[in-house]
N, C-alpha and C positions, 0 to 999 in steps of 0.2 A: 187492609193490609198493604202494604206499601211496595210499589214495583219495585223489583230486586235488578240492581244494576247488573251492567253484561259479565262483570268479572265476579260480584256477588253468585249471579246465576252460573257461571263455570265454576265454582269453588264448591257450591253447592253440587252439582254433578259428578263433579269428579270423588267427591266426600261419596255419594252415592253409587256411585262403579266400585270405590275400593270395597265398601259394607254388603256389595250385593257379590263383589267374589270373594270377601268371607262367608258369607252364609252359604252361597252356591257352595261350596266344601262342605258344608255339613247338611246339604241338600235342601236347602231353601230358596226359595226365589224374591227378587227385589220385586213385588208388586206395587208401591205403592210406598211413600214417604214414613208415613204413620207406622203403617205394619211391620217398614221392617224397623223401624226406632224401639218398638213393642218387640218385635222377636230376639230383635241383639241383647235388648235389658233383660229379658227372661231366660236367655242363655246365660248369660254372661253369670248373673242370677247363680243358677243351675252350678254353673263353675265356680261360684264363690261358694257354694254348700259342699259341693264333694269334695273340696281344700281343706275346708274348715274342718271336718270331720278326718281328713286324711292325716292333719299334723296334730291329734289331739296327743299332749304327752312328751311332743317332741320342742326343744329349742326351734324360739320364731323369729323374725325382727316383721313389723307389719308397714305396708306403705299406701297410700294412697293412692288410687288410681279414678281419673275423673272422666267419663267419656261424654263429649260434648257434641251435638249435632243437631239441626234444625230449631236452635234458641233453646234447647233442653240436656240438662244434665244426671247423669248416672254415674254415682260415687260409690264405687265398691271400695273394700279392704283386701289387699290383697295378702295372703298369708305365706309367707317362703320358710321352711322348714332346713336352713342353713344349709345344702346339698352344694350352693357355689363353696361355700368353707368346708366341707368335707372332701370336696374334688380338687381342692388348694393341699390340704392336709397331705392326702392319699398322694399328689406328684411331690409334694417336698419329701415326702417320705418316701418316696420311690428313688430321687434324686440321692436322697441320706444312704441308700442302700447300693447305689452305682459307686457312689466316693468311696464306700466301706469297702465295696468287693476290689475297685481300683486301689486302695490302701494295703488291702490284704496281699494281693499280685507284689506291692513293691515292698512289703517289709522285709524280705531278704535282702532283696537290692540295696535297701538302707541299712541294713545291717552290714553289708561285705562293702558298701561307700566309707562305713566311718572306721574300716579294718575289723569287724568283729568277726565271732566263729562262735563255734559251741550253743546256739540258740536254743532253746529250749522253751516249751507250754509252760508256763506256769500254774494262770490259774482265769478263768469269765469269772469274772465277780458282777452281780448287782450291789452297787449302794445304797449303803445304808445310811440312816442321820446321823451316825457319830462318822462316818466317815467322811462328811462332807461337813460336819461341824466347827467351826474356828478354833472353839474351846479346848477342840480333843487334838486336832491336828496333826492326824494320821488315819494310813491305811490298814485294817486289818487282813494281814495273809493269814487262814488257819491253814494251820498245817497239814490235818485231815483233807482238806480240799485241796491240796495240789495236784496239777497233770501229772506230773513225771514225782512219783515218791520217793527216786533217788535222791531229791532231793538236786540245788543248785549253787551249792559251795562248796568251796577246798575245805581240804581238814585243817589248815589254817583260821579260815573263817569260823569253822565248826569250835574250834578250841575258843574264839574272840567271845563267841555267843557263848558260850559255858561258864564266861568271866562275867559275864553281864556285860560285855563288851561290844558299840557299836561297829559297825565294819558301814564305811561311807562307799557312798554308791552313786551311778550317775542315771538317769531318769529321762527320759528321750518322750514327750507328751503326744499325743496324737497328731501336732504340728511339726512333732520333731525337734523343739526346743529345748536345750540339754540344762539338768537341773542338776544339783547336787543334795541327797537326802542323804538320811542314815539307816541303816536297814537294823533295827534290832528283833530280842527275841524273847515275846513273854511269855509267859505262865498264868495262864488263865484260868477262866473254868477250863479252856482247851488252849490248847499250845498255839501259837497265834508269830507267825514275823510282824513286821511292824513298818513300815514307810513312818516315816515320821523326819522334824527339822525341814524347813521348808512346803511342805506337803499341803500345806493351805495356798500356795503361793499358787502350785501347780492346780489346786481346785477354783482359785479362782481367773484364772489366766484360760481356762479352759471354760466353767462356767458347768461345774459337776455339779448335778442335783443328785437328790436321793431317787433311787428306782433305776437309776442310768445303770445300762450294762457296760464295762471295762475289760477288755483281756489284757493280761498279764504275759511279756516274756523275758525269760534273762538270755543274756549273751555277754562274752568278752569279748574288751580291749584291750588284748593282751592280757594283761593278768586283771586290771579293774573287773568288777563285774559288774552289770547298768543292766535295765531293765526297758525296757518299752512299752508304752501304753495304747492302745486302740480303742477308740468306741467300735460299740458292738450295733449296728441294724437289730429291731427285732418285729418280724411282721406282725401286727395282730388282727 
């Protein structure tokens, strides 16, 4: 075997201090080159079974891990059960829920910024696929499901809708960017208002999927009536 030069031989030592105070953690001792190359890989071992068994079931991505020391090699698989992408999820979604509650605090404020009054709940909707669909290109309000059952328009308005008459309306998006839709009124299997005229524009400027929660509020501008939209947090 070949005399191992002086920086060979410190490289080698020092490989060997760091291996002997991992094992001393788990109460082994460095006796000897051999023993402890054998104890690390039967450990190590040891911890690639109770992985294996731990993520069975579970989304993996796998990597390769090679540990090399004294001319010899031990190639495990290492198995991650996506826990970094779960703890990415969990703060962007904590993040989604500070904006929302910061949103919630200034929607009056936005509302008495652009001169409105008379605000009003309308309605939390989830989406649905015709609501987020091009084809159909509008919002369904059922009637049955609003906050406030007074209802949100003048008896002017009330008489436009008994015409089949649109009454245009302005649309304030989670951004705050003002749209101009038309609010009608149909007859369904259930009585239904209607967002619609533009209403894809604001789905896709926003980037509405189906399942997404939306609240709903009206307020005037003077006499216009416009709405506002908020995405909804929802923890699960």
């Amino acid at each position: 075997m070949a005399k191992l030069t002086k920086t060979e031989y410190l490289k080698q030592q020092k490989g060997r201090l760091h291996i002997a105070n991992f094992l001393a953690a788990m109460n082994y001792h460095d006796d000897d080159l051999q023993t402890t190359i054998k104890i690390m890989r039967h450990k190590l071992l040891e911890i690639q079974q109770r992985e294996s068994s731990a993520v069975i079931n579970k989304p993996q991505t796998v990597r390769k891990i090679i540990f090399k020391f004294g001319g010899s090699k031990t190639l495990l698989h290492k198995h991650d059960d996506m826990e970094k992408d779960s703890r990415n999820a969990s703060h962007s979604e904590t993040l989604m829920c500070k904006r929302q509650k910061k949103s919630e605090e200034g929607v009056m404020d936005f509302i008495k910024s652009v001169g409105g009054s008379e605000a009003e709940f309308v309605i939390e909707k989830r989406l649905t696929v015709s609501d987020v669909t091009p084809n159909q290109g509008r919002l369904l309000i059922p009637v049955l499901q609003l906050k406030n059952k007074k209802g949100f328009l003048t008896a002017d308005e009330e008489t436009m809708m008994g015409k089949k008459e649109d009454v245009s309306v302005w649309v304030f998006d989670p951004e705050r960017r003002k749209s101009t839709l038309n609010l009608a009124k149909w007859q369904m299997s259930k009585e239904c208002y209607v967002l619609k005229t533009n209403w894809n524009h604001v789905v896709k400027t926003n980037g509405f999927k189906e399942e997404m929660v939306i609240r709903v509020l009206s307020f005037r501008v003077d006499h216009q009536l416009c709405f506002l939209l908020d995405r909804v947090c929802r923890n699960i």
